[in-house]
C-alpha positions as CSV (number, residue, x, y, z in Angstrom):
1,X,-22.1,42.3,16.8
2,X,-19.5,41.0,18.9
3,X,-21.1,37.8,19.8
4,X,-22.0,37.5,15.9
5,X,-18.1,37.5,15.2
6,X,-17.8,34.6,18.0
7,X,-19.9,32.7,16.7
8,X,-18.9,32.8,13.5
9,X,-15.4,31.9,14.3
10,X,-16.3,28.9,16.7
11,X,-18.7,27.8,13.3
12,X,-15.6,28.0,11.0
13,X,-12.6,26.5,13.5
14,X,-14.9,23.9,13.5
15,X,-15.6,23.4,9.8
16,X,-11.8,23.5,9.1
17,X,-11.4,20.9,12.0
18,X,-14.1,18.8,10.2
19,X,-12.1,19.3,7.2
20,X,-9.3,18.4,8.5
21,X,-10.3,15.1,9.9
22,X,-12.3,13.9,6.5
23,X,-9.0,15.0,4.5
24,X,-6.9,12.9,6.4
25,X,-6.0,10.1,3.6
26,X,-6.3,6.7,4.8
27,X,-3.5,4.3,5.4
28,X,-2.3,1.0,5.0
29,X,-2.0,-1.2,8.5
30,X,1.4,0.0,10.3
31,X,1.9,-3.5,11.8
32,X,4.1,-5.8,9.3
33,X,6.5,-2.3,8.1
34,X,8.7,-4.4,10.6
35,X,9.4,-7.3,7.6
36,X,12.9,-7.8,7.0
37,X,12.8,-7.0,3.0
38,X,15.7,-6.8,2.3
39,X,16.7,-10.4,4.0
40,X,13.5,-11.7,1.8
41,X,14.3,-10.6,-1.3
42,X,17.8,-12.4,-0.9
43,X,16.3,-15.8,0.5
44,X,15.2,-17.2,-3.2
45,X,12.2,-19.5,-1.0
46,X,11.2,-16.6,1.0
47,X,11.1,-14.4,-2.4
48,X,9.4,-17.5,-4.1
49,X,6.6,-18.1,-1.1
50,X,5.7,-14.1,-1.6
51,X,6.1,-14.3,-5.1
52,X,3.6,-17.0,-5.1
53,X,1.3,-15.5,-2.9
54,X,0.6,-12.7,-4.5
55,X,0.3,-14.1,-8.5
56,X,-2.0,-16.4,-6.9
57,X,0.0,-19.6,-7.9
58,X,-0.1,-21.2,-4.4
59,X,-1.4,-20.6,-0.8
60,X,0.0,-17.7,1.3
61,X,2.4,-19.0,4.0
62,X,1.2,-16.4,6.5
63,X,-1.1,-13.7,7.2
64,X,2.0,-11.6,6.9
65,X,2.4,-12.3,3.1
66,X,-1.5,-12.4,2.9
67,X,-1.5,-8.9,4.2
68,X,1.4,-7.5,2.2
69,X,0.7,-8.9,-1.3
70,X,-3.1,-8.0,-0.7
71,X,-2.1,-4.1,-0.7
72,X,1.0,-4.3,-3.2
73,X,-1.6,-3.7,-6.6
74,X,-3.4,-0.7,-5.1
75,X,0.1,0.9,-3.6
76,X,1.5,-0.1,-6.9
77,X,-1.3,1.5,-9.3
78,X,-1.5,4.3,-6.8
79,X,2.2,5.3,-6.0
80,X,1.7,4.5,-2.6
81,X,-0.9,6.6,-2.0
82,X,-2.0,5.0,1.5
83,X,1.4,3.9,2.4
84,X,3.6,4.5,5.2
85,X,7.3,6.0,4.8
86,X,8.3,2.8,5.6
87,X,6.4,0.8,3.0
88,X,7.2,3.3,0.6
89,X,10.8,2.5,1.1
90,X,10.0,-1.0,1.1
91,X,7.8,-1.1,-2.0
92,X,10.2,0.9,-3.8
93,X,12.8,-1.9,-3.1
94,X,11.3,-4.9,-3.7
95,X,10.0,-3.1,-7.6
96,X,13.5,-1.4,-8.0
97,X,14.5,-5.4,-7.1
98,X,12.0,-7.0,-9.6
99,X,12.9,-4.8,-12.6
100,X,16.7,-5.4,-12.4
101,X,17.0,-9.0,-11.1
102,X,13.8,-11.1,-12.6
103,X,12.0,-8.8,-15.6
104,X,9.9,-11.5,-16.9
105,X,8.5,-12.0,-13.6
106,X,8.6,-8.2,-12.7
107,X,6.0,-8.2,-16.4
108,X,4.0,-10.4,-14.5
109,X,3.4,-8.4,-11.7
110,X,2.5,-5.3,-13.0
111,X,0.2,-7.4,-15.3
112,X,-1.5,-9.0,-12.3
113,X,-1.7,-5.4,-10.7
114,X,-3.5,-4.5,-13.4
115,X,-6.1,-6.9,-13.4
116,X,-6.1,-6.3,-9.4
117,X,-7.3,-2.9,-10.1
118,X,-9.8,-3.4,-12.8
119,X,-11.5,-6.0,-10.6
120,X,-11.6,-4.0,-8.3
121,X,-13.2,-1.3,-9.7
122,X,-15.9,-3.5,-11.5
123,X,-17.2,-4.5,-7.6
């Protein structure tokens, strides 16, 4: 009975390991949440070039924008589901930035976001 208990309790440390692991949300790349935002959102090119890049109006400047406009829809239309602190703080920012400082464009944004999503979900 003893070694019925044992295993029993390897089999379930085991499942709730397993668990553990597939529950573990996925996140967005760690490797650019070293962008100075704050200094981009007050350089009006640097603001323009991401601003660009992500409405699809010209050519990213570098894989830097490429990666960070590529993720801002899905963080957007999923409150940052896969971010980290870090681009939670930064997304927060830059939208909090949008809303106040250029609206019309802000409209734009969460327009585009939400064709984003619906193409994606039509793949």
């Amino acid at each position: 009975m003893a070694r019925l208990s044992h295993i029993a309790l390897v089999i379930t440390v085991n499942v709730l390991v397993l668990m553990c692991i597939l529950a573990e949300e996925e996140r967005y790349t760690d490797k650019y949440d070293d962008v100075d935002y704050h200094a981009a959102l007050k350089n009006k090119t640097l603001r323009d070039e991401y601003y660009n890049c992500f409405m699809e109006i010209a050519p990213c400047q570098s894989p830097r924008q490429t990666a960070l406009t590529g993720m801002f829809s899905e963080a957007y239309q999923t409150k940052c589901k896969k971010c980290t602190e870090k681009q939670k703080e930064m997304f927060s920012t830059i939208i909090d930035w949008y809303k106040k400082n250029e609206p019309d464009k802000w409209q734009l944004v969460v327009a585009k976001t939400v064709e984003d999503m619906k193409k994606k979900a039509t793949q």
